[in-house]
C-alpha positions in Angstrom: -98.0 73.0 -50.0 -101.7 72.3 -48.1 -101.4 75.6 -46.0 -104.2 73.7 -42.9 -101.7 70.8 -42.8 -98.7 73.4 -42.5 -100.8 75.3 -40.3 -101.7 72.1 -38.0 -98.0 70.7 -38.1 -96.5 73.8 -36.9 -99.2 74.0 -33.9 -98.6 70.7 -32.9 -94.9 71.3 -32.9 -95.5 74.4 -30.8 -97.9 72.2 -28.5 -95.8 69.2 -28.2 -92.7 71.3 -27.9 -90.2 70.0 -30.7 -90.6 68.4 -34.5 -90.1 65.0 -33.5 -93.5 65.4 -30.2 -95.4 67.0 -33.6 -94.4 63.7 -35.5 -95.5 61.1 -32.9 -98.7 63.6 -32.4 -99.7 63.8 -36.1 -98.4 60.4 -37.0 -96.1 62.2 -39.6 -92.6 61.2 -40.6 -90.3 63.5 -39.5 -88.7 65.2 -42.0 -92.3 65.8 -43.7 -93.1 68.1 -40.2 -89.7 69.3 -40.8 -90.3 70.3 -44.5 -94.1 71.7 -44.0 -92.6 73.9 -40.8 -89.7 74.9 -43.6 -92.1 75.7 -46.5 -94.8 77.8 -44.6 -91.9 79.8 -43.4 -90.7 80.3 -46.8 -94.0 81.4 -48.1 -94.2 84.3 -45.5 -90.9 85.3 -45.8 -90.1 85.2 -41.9 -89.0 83.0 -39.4 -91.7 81.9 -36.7 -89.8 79.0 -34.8 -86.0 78.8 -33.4 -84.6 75.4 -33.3 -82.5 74.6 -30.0 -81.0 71.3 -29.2 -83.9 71.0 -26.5 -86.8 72.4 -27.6 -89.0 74.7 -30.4 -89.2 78.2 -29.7 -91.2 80.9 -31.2 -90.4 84.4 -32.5 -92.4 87.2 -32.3 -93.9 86.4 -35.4 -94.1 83.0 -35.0 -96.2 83.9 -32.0 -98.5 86.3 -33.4 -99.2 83.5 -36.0 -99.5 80.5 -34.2 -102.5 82.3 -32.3 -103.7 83.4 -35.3 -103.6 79.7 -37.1 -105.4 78.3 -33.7 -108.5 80.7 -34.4 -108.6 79.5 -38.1 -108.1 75.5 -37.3 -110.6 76.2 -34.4 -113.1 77.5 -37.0 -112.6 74.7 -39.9 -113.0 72.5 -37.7 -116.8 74.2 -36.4 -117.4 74.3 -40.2 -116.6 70.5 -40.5 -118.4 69.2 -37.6 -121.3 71.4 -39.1 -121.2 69.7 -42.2 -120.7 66.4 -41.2 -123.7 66.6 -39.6 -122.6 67.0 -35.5 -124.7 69.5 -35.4 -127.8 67.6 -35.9 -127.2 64.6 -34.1 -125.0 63.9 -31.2 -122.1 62.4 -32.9 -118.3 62.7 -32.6 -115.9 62.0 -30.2 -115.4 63.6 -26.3 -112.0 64.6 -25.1 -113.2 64.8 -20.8 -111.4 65.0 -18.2 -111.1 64.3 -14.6 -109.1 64.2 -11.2 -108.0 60.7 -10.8 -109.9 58.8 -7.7 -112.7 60.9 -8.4 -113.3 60.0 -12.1 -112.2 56.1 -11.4 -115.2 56.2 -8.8 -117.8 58.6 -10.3 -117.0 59.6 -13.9 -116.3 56.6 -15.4 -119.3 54.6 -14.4 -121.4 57.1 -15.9 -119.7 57.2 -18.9 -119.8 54.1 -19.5 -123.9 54.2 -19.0 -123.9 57.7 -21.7 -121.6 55.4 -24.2 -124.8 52.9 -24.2 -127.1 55.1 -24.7 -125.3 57.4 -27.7 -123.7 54.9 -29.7 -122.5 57.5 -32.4 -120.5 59.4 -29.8 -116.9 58.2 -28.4 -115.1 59.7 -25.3 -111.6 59.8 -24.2 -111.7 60.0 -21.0 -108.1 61.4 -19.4 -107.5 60.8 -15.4 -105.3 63.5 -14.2 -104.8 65.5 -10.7 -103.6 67.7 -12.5 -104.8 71.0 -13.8 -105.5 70.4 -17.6 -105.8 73.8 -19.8 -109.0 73.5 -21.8 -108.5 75.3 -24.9 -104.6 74.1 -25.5 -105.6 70.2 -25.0 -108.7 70.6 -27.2 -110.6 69.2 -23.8 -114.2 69.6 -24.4 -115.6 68.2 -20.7 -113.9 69.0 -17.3 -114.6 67.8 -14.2 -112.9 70.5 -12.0 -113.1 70.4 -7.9 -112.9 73.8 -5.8 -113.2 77.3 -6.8 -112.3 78.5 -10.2 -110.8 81.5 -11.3 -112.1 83.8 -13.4 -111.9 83.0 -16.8 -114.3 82.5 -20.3 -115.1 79.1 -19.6 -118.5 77.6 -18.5 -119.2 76.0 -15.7 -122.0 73.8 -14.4 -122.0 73.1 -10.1 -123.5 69.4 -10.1 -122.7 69.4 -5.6 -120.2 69.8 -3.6 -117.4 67.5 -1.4 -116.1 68.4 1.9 -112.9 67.5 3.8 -113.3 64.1 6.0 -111.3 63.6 9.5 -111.8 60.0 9.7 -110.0 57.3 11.7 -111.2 53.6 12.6 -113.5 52.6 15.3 -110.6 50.3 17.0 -107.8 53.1 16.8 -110.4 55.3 18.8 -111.0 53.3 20.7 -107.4 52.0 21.5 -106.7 55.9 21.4 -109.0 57.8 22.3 -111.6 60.6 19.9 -110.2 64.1 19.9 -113.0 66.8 20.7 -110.8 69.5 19.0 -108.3 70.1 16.4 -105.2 70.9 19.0 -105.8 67.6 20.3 -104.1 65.5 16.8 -100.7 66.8 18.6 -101.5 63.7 20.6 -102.5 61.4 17.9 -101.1 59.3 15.3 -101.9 61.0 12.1 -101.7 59.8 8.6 -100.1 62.3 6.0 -101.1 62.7 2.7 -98.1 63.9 1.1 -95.1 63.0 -1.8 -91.6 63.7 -1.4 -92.4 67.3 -0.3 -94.0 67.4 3.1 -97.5 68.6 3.9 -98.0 68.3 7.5 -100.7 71.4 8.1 -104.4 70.7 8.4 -106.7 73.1 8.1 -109.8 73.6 10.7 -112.5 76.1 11.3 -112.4 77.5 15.2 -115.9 78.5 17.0 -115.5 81.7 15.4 -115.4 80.8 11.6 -111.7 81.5 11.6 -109.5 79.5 9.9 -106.6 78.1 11.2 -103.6 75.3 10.7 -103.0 72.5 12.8 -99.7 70.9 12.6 -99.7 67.2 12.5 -96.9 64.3 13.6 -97.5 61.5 11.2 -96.2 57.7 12.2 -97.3 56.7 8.3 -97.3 59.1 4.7 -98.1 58.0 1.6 -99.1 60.2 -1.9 -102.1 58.6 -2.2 -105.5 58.6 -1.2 -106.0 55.0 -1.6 -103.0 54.5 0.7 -104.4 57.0 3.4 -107.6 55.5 3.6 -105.9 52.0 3.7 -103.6 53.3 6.8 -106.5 54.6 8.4 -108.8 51.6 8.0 -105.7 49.7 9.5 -105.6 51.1 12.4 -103.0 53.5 11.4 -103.8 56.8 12.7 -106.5 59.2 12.1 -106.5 60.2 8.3 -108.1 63.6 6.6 -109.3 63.2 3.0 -111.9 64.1 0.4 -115.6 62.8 1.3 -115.8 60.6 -2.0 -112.2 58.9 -0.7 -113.8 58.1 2.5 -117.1 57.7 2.0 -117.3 53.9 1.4 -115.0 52.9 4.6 -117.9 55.3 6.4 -121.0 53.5 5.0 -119.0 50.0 5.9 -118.6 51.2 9.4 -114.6 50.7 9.1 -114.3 54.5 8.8 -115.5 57.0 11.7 -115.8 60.4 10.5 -114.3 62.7 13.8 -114.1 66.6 14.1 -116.9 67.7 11.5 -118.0 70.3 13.4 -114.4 72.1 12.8 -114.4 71.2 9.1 -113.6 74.2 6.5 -116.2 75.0 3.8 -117.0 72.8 1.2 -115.5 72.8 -2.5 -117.8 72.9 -5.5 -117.8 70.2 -8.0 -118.1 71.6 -11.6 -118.2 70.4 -15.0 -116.5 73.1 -17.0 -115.8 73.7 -20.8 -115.0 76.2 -23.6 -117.6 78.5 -24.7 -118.9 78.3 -28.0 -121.3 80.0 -30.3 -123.2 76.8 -31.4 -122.8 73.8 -29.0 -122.2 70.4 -31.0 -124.7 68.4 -30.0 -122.6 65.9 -28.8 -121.6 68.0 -26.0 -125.1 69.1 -25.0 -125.9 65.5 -24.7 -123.2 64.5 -22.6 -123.9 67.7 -19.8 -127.7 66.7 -19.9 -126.6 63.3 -19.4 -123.7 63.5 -16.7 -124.9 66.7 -14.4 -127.7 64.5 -12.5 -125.9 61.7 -12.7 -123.6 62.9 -11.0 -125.5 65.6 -8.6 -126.9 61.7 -7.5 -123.1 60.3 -6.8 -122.9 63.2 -4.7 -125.9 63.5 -2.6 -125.5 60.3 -1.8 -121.7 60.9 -0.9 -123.0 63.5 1.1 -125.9 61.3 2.8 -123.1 59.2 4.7 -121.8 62.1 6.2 -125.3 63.2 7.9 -125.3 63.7 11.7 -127.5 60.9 12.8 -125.6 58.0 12.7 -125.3 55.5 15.6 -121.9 54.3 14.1 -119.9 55.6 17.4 -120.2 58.1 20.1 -118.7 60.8 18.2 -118.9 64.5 19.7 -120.0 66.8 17.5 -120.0 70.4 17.5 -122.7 72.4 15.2 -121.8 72.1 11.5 -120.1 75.0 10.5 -119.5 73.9 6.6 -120.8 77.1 4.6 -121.5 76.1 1.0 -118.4 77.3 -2.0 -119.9 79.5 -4.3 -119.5 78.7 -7.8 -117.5 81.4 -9.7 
């Protein structure tokens, strides 16, 4: 028995949830994930996985293994890269990832630029708005938006996105420009929302306090695409991320309304695993992507600037206080 491929198998079965997500994983007939699962338990002389009809479970000292096998994998593989030379020379392959919209728009083109320019390295680039766990996932590079908790990671605060109240220049002025956040009661509003509702927008009044306005929307739709659409339609007045609106807004077909009410911005952060040598590879790609990026987002931020003789938008003073980075 080759205890590391034992030792893999059974992770991947406890990652992907059942033998048969470890086989598809690993590539592996089943039976052989079966057998390597059977015969590591054998040669400890205790059970470490229960085997329901749904999924894998683990016993208590299946558990206590499992994290033990992640530390050793985690470290063969450090030894490997180091041997293989990744430690000398960015080379290897990238597992980064990135909300959806935002890493169609501003990750990818970069990456594509950093692929040109280290021809030894490869990246899988994984578009989720979802919240990805690092060190499960073997993620090397995320790009995470807003605060983060607490937590052994690093992270690197490249700028910083806001929330846009934006409609189009004929629905205002078919409908009129609210001059306060009460007033949407008496506008069409576009929701961005699934099959749960979300109807509550969130505003800062004249004394920094934050506070929820409820919205009537004539048009939903789960994404921000189809919000921006709506709005650039005519719609109803939309409220979305800068990036999501910030092309309609330099084309003049969004108007960017209420910024003086807006809530604080969120960081944008690229955030991965510590470690006690970084592969080069990964060095590379943060030198790489950070102004890059910081450059997407100044210039995000640019079209936002008061200034702009795009309409006769009233504005109070901007009361966006910058995220801190945790």
């Amino acid at each position: 028995m080759d205890r590391f491929e034992a030792m893999r198998t059974l992770v991947a079965a406890v990652d992907g949830g059942s033998l048969s997500a470890a086989s598809r994983s690993l590539n592996v007939p089943l039976p052989t994930v079966s057998r390597r699962v059977s015969d590591l338990e054998a040669m400890l002389g205790s059970q470490l996985v229960v085997r329901t009809s749904r999924k894998l479970l683990l016993t208590e000292a299946g558990t206590a293994y499992v994290a033990s096998a992640r530390r050793v994998l985690t470290e063969l593989a450090e030894a490997e890269r180091a041997a293989s030379g990744e430690y000398r020379a960015p080379r290897g392959e990238l597992l980064v990832t990135a909300p959806i919209l935002f890493g169609t728009l501003n990750v990818a083109p970069i990456v594509h630029s950093f692929l040109s320019a280290y021809p030894e390295v490869s990246v899988r680039l994984v578009l989720s708005d979802g919240v990805v766990d690092l060190v499960e996932n073997h993620v090397d590079v995320a790009v995470r938006i807003g605060q983060l908790p607490d937590s052994a990671l690093v992270a690197r605060r490249v700028g910083d996105i806001h929330w846009v109240v934006c409609a189009s220049p004929d629905y205002l002025d078919r409908r009129g420009q609210p001059s306060e956040p009460a007033e949407l009661a008496d506008h069409a509003c576009i929701a961005f929302e699934g099959l749960q509702r979300y109807r509550e927008w969130p505003f800062v009044d004249a004394a920094g306090v934050q506070r929820q306005v409820i919205i009537a929307p004539r048009f939903s739709v789960n994404t921000a695409e189809g919000v921006t659409g709506g709005a650039m339609a005519g719609l109803g007045i939309a409220r979305v991320l800068s990036y999501q609106a910030a092309d309609g807004v330099r084309d003049g077909t969004l108007v960017p309304i209420l910024a003086g009410f807006a809530p604080p911005a969120m960081p944008v952060q690229l955030v991965h695993a510590a470690h006690q040598q970084q592969p080069l590879k990964l060095r590379a790609f943060l030198d790489f992507v950070a102004p890059r990026l910081q450059e997407r987002l100044r210039a995000i931020a640019a079209r936002f600037e008061p200034g702009e003789p795009r309409s006769s938008r009233r504005l109070k003073p901007a009361m966006i206080t910058e995220a801190v980075a945790r």
